[in-house]
N, C-alpha and C positions, 0 to 999 in steps of 0.2 A: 504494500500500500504506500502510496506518496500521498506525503503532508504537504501543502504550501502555503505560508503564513500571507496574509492578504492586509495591505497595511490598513490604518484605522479608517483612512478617509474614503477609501472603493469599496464598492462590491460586489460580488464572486456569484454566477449564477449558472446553471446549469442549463442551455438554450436545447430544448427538442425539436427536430421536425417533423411534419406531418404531412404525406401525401393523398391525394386520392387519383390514379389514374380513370379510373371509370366511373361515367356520369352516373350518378342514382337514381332509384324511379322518382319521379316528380309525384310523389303524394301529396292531394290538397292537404295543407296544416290552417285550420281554422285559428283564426287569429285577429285582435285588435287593433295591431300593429301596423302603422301606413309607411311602408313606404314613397321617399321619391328622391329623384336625382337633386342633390347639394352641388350646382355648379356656382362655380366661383365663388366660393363661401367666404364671407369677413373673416379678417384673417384673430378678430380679437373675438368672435362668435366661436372661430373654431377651436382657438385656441380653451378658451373658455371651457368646451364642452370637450374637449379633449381631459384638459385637468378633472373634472369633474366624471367621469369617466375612471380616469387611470392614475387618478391619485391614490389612490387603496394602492394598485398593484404598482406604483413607482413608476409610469408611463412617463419616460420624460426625452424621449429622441426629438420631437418634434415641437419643444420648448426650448431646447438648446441653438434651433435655428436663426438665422435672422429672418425679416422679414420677407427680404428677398429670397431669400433659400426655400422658406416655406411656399410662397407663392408659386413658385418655377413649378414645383410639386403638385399644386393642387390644380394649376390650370393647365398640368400638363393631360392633352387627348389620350395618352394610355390610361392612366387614371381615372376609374369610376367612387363617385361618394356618394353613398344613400346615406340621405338624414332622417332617423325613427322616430314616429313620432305615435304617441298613446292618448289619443283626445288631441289638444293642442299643446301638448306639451313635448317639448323635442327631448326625449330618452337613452337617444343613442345614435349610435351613425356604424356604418361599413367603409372601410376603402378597400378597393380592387385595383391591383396594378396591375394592365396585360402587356407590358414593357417587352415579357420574356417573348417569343413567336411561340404559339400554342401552349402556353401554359399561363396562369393564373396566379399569382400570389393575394391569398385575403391578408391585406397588411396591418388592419386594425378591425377590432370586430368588438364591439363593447357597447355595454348599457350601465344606465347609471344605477347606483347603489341601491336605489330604493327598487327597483326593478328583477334585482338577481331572488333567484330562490322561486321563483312562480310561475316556472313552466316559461316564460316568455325567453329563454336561451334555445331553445329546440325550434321554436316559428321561426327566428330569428337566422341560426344559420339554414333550415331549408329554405326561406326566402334567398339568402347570400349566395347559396350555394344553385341556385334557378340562374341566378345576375350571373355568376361564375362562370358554369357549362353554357357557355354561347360562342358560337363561329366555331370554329377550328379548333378550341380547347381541348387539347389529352389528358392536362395534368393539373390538378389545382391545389397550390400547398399553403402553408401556413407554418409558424411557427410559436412556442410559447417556452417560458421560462421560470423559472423555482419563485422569480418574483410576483406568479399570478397567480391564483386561486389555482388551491393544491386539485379542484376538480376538473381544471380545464383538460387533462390529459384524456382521463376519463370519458369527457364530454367529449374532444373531436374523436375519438373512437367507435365511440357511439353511430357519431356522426358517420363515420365510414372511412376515416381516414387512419394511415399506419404509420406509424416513428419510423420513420429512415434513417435520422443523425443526431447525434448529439454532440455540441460543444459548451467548451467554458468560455464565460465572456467576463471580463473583468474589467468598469469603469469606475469613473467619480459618485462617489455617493452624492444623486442630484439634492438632498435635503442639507446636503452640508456645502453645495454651489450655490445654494439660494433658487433652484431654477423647484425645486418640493419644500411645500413647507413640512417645518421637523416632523409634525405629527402624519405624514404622508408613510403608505406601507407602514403601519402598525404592528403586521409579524415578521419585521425584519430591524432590527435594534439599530440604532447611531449609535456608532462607537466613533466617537472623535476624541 
């Protein structure tokens, strides 16, 4: 076994992948949930509903960017964003990148707090997963890490999808950059 000591200010997480090479049956999922296409979203809208979102799991790539950086992203044409919405309330969002030629990456896939736990994660990716399988898609992956709900693995399984890779990824702890506030990821400690 190797130990590696990780200093106090990063941290160490364990990145899974997850493939699906073949489309699934399109079963109706009776559902609340609206979506529609998020083009060119305000970038303090989205930022917004991003933290609120992926503050629990330490969601902070797309906080670390400039302004410009993020944009370039979001108005890029491979880039699809559905924003969810439960009555009129926006709950959550997708982003789909078709960047790769037939394949699919779901990049971000999340609901807000008040929303997990009530069946609304299952409509949720087989809607994503409808937006995914289109044109010429083979392959649609995804990935998750130690820093997200220890059931996500569980869940794309479910879902249909299989772990192909695992790596370690080791960054700045964003609650001690300022970019998460401290109490952000509550089952993963600051040690500064």
């Amino acid at each position: 076994m190797t130990t590696i000591a990780i200093p106090n200010d990063k941290l160490a997480v364990i990145v899974t992948y997850f493939e699906m090479q073949q489309r699934p049956s399109d079963a109706e999922e009776p559902s609340d949930l609206i979506f529609s296409v998020w083009d060119r979203p305000d970038l303090d809208e989205y930022r917004k509903l991003f933290r609120k979102i992926g503050d629990e799991w330490l969601w902070f790539g797309r906080l670390l960017m400039s302004d410009e950086e993020l944009r370039s992203i979001l108005d890029n044409d491979k880039i699809e964003i559905a924003k969810i919405q439960h009555g009129e309330e926006i709950v959550g969002f997708v982003e789909l990148d078709f960047s790769d030629p037939g394949a699919c990456e779901i990049v971000y896939f999340g609901l807000v707090p008040e929303m997990n736990g009530k069946g609304y994660g299952h409509s949720l990716m087989t809607e994503t997963l409808k937006r995914a399988w289109k044109n010429n898609i083979k392959r649609v992956w995804l990935h998750t890490c130690t820093n997200d709900s220890q059931r996500a693995p569980s869940f794309y399984e479910r879902a249909g999808f299989t772990a192909y890779k695992r790596e370690v990824d080791m960054h700045d702890d964003p609650r001690l950059s300022g970019h998460l506030p401290m109490e952000a990821g509550p089952h993963v400690p600051v040690i500064s």
